[in-house]
C-alpha positions as CSV (number, residue, x, y, z in Angstrom):
1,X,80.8,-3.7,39.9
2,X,84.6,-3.0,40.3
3,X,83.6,-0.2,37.0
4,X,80.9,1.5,38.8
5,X,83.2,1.5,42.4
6,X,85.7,3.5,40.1
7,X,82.9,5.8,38.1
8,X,81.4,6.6,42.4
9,X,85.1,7.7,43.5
10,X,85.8,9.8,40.2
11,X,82.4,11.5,40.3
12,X,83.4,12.0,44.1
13,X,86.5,13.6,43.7
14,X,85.8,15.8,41.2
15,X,82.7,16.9,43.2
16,X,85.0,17.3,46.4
17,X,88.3,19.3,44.1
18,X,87.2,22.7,44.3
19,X,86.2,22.8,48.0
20,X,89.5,21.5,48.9
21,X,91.1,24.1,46.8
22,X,88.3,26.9,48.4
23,X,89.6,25.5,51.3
24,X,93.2,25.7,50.6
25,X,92.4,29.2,50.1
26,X,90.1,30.4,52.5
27,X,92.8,32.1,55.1
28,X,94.2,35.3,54.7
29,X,97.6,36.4,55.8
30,X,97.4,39.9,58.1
31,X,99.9,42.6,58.5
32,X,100.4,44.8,61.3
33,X,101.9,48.0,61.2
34,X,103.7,50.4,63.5
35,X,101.5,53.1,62.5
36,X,98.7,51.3,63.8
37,X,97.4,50.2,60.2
38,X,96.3,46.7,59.8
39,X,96.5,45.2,56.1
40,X,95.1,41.8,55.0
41,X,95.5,40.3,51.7
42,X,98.1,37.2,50.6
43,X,102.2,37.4,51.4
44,X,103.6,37.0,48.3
45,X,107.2,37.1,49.3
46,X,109.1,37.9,52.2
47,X,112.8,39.1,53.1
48,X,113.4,39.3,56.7
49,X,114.9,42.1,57.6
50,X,114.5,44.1,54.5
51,X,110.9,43.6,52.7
52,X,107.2,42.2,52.0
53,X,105.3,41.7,49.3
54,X,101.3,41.7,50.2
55,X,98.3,41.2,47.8
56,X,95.8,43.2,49.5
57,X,91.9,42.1,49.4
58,X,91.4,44.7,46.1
59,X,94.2,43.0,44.3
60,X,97.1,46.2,45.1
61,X,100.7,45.0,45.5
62,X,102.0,46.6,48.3
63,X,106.0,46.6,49.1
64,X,106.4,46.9,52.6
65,X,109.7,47.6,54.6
66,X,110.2,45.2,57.1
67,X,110.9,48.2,59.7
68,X,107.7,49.3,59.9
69,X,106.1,46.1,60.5
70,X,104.6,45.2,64.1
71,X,103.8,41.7,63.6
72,X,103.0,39.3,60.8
73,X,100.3,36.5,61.1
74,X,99.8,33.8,58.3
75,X,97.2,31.4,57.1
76,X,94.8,33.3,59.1
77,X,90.8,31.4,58.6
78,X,88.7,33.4,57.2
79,X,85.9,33.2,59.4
80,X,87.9,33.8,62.6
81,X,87.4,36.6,64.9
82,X,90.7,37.7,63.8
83,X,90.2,37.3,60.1
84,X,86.8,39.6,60.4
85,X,88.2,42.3,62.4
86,X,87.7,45.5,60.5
87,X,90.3,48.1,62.1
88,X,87.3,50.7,62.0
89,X,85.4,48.2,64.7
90,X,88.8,47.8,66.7
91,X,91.0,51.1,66.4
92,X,94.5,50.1,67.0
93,X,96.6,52.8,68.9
94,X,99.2,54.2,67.4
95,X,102.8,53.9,68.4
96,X,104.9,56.0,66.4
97,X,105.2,59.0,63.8
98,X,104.6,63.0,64.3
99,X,101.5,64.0,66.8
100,X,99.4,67.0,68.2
101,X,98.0,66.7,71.6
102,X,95.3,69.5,71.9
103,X,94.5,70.0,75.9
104,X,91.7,71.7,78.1
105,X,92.8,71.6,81.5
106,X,91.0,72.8,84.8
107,X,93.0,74.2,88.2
108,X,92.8,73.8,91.7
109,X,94.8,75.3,94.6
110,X,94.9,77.3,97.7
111,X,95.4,81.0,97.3
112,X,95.8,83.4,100.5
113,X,93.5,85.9,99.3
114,X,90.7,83.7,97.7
115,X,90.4,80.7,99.6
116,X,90.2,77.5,96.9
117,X,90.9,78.9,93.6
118,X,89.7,77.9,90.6
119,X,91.0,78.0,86.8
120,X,91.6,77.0,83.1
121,X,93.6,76.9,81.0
122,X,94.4,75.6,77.0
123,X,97.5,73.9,75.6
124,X,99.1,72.6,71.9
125,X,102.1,70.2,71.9
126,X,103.8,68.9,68.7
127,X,106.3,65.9,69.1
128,X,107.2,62.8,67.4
129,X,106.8,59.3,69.4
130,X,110.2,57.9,68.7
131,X,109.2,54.2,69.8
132,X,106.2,52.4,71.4
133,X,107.5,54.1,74.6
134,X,109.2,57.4,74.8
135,X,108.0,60.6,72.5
136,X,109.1,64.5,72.9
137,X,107.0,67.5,72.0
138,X,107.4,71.2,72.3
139,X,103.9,73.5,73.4
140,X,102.5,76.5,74.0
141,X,99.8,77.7,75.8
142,X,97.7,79.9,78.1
143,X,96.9,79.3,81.9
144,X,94.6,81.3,83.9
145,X,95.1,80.7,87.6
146,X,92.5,82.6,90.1
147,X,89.1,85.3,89.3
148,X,91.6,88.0,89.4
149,X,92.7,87.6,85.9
150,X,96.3,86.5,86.8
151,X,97.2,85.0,83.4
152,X,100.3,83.4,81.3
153,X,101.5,82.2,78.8
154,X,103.9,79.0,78.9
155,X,106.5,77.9,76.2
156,X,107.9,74.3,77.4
157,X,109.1,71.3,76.0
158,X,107.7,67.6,77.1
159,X,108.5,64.2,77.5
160,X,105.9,61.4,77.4
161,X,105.9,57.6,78.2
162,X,103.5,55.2,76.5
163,X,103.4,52.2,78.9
164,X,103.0,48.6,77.3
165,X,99.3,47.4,77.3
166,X,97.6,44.5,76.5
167,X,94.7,46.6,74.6
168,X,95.5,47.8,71.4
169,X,93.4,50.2,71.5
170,X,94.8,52.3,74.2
171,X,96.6,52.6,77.4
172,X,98.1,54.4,80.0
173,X,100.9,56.8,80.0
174,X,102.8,59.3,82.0
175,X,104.4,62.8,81.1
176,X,106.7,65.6,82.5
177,X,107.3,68.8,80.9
178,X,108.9,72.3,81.9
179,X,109.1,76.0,80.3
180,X,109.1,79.4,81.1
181,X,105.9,81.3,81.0
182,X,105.3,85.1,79.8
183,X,103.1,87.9,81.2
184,X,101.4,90.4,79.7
185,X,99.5,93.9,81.5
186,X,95.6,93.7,81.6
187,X,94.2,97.3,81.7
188,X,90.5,95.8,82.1
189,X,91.6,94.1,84.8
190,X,93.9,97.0,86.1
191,X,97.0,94.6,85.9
192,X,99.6,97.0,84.9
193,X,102.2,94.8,85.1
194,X,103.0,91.1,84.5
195,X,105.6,88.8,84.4
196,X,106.2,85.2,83.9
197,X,108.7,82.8,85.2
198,X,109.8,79.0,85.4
199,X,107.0,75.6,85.0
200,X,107.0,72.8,85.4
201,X,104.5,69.8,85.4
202,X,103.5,66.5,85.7
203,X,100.8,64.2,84.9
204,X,99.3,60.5,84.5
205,X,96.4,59.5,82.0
206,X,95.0,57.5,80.1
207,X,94.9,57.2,76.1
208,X,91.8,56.0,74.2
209,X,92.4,55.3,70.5
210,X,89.5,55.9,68.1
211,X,87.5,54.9,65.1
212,X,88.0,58.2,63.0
213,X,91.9,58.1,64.0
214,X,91.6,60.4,67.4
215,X,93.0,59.8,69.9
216,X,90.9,60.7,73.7
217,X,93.4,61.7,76.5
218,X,92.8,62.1,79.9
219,X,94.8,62.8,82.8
220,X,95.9,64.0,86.3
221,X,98.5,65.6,87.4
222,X,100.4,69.0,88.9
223,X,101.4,72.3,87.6
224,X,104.0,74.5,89.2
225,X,104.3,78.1,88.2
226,X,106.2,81.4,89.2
227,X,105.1,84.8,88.2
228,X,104.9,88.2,89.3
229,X,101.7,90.8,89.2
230,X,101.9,94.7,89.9
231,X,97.9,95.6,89.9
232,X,96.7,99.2,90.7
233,X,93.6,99.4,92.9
234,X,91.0,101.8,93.3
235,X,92.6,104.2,95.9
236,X,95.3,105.0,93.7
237,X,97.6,102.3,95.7
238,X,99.8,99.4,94.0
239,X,99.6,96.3,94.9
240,X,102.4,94.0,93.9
241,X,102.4,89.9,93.9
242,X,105.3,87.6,93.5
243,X,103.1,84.3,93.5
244,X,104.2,80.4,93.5
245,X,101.4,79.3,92.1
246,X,100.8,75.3,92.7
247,X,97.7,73.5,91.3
248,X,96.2,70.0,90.3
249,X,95.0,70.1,87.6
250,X,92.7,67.5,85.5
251,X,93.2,67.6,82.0
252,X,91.1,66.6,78.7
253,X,92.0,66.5,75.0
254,X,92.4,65.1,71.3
255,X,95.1,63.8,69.7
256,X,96.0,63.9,66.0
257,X,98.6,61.6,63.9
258,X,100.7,61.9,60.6
């Protein structure tokens, strides 16, 4: 009896050995990144403060500087919400590195002559997010600002602030940027004369991160813009503007990272 008590429990643990190694196993160790990348695999070894080793799920040995690392979460079950999470089904917004902000933004003021004006206008900023909150960028761009075909063209630098948020996959920010913009003549539009002068702006949005790595900005804010028009009209007089143009303007756009 006491023999075939033994042969049960032998039998029974060698049935039960490799699902409590499976089990021993079955977690995953995951990696976040600054950049917004998410890496799962096995921590081999770990030097706080200077490196990681990670086994990623196709079996590449990745040495990691401990800089770049966001946050570190071990013995992960697979299974789990967390474990499953592809970072194509939640896009993680990035925090740092180089970026182009790519902008389509729509006027709206008072003008003496035209009652509400309307107009548009198209901006490109390159900066570098130095931290999870503040980034700085230089742009250019073009700004219509009534029908009469009073134009410019702004150079300005910007600063930006990412506010904190508990979604990774976006959140709210706030910017203010300045310049000086440049005129050009329009003979189609009998402008024989145009000049720039000082900008300035400022705006609140929101920032959507994306699945193919875009980001989906959207904002509001206020533009502020000097310039000065000499236009010739049809009886041969000249008619000359020195305008303080102010506007809100509602902004949308795409955002690209390296």
């Amino acid at each position: 009896m006491k023999e075939n008590t033994l042969t049960v429990l032998f039998l029974f643990v060698l049935a039960v050995a490799p699902f409590s190694a499976f089990a021993q196993t079955a977690s995953i160790d995951i990696v976040t990144m600054k950049d917004g990348r998410v890496l799962k695999g096995q921590l081999q070894q770990y030097k706080p403060g200077q490196t990681l080793l990670l086994q990623t799920e196709d079996g590449q040995k990745l040495e990691i500087m401990d800089i770049d690392v966001s946050k570190i979460q071990q013995g992960v079950e697979l299974g789990t919400q967390e474990a499953n999470r592809k970072t194509n089904e939640l896009p993680t917004a990035r925090t740092r590195g180089l970026y182009a902000n790519s902008m389509l933004s729509f006027a709206v003021g008072n003008s003496d002559d035209e009652g509400v004006s309307l107009g548009a206008g198209f901006s490109q900023v390159f900066g570098k997010q130095l931290g999870d909150v503040l980034g700085l960028g230089i742009g250019v761009g073009i700004d219509n600002y009534s029908r009469r075909g009073e134009t410019v063209y702004p150079l300005f630098g910007e600063l930006r602030a990412m506010f904190p948020s508990k979604k990774e996959s976006g959140g709210f920010y706030a910017l203010t940027g300045g310049g000086f913009s440049l005129g050009f003549p329009r003979k189609s539009l009998d402008i024989s004369k145009a000049e720039g002068g000082p900008m300035g702006y400022m705006a609140i949005g929101y920032r959507a991160a994306t699945t193919e790595g875009v980001d989906i900005y959207m904002d509001l804010g206020a533009k502020f813009q000097s310039a000065h028009f000499e236009r010739k009209l049809y009886n041969g007089d000249l008619e000359v503007r020195d305008i303080d143009f102010r506007r809100v303007v509602v902004r949308v756009g795409i955002g690209l990272w390296k």
